[in-house]
N, C-alpha and C positions, 0 to 999 in steps of 0.2 A: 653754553657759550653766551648767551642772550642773559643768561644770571647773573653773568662775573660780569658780565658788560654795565647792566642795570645799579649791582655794586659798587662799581667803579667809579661810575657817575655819581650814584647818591653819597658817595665819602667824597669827592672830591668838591659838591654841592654845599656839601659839611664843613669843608674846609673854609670854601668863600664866605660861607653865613658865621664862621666860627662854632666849630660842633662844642659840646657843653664835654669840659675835662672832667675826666673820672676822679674818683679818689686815687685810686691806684695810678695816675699818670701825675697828680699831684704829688705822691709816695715819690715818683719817678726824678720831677722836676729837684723836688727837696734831694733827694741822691746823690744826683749830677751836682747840687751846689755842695755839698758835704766833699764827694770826691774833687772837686776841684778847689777847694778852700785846703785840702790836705794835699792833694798833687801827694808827689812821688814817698811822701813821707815814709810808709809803711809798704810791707809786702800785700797785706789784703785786710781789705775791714768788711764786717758782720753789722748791719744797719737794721735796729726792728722800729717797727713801727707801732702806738700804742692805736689803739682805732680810732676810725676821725668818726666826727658827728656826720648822719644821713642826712640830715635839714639843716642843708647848708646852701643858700645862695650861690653854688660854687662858678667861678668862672669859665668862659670858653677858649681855646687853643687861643685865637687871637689877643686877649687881654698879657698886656703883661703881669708878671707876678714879681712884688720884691720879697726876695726871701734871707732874713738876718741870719745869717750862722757865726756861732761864733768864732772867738780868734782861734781857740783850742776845740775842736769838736771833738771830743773823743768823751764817751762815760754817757748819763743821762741826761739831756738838757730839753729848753723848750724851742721851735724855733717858731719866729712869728712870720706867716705869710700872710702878705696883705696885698690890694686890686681896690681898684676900683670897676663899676659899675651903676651906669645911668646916675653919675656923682657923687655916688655914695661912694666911702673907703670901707673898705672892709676886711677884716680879719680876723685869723684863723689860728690859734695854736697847736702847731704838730708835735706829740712829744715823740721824740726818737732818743733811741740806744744806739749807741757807735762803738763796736767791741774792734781795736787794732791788733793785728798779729804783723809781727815781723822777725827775722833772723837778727839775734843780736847774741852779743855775748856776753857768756853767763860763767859763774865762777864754777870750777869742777871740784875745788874742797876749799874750807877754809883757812881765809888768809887773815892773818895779821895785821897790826897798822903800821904804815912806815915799811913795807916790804916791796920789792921787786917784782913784781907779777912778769914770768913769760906764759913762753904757747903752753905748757906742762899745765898750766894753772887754768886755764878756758876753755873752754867750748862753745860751741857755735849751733845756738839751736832757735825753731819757731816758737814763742811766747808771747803770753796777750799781754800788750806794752801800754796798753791803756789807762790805766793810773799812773804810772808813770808820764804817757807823753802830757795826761790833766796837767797836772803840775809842772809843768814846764821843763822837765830834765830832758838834757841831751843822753841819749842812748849811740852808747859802743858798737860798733859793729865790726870791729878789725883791727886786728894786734895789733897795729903798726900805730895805732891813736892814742896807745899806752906808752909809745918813745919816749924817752927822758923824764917818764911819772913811777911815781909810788904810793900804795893806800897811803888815806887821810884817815881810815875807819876799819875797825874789824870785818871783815865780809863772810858771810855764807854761803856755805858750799851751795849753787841751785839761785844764789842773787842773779839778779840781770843787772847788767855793768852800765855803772853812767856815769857822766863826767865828774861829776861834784862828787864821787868816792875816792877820787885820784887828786894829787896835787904834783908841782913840779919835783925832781929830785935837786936838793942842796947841792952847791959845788963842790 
């Protein structure tokens, strides 16, 4: 009892003075801005991390951190967090991998250009949409977003479906 007591006190001591952040809550903090820069985007994302440097100045719970992500996270990029400390700035490059999966649909054989696609023609399956969402393409998720379109392009059977393979159909 007298342990958890003594523990209790010295984290929450930690807290007043600003206890000194890990790496791994740094990993943390960068995470949280990744998942919230993508919000609901994807079903689930895969985030590695490259190792950070050991002699690192790094800051404590209380400092703020700004950390740049970018507009598209997804794939390999660098992100830079920076703090200051006794007025110095200072910064840190995190290289992270952001792998996306989501349920989208994908072509079940292939189609033609200029064709009709229904439900006969798709399926609905989990795939890493990651180079995909880099580049900026909107991804299919449901028949009903194929209304009134027809391919622009030949497709492959096993493609995952996105907008810019579709155009409107002629009157």
């Amino acid at each position: 009892m007298n342990v958890r007591l003594v523990v209790l006190l010295l984290s929450m001591v930690g807290l007043l003075w600003g206890a000194p952040l890990s790496a791994g809550a740094l990993k943390g903090r960068v995470q949280e801005a990744i998942q919230t820069a993508i919000g609901n985007d994807v079903d689930r994302i895969e985030v590695t991390f490259r190792p950070l440097p050991e002699l690192v100045n790094w800051p404590n719970d209380v400092v703020p951190l700004k950390i740049l992500i970018p507009e598209r996270p997804y794939g390999l990029f660098i992100v830079p967090v920076t703090w200051s400390d006794q007025g110095h700035h200072l910064q840190i490059p995190v290289q992270v991998s952001v792998i996306a999966y989501d349920k989208v649909l994908t072509s079940a054989r292939p189609v033609d250009r200029q064709t009709d696609v229904g439900d006969k023609d798709l399926r609905r399956e989990d795939r890493d949409v990651t180079s995909i969402l880099a580049l900026g393409k909107t991804l299919l998720r449901q028949s009903s977003e194929l209304f009134g379109k027809r391919t622009r392009t030949f497709i492959k059977k096993g493609d995952v479906l996105t907008l810019d393979l579709f155009e409107p159909k002629p009157d």
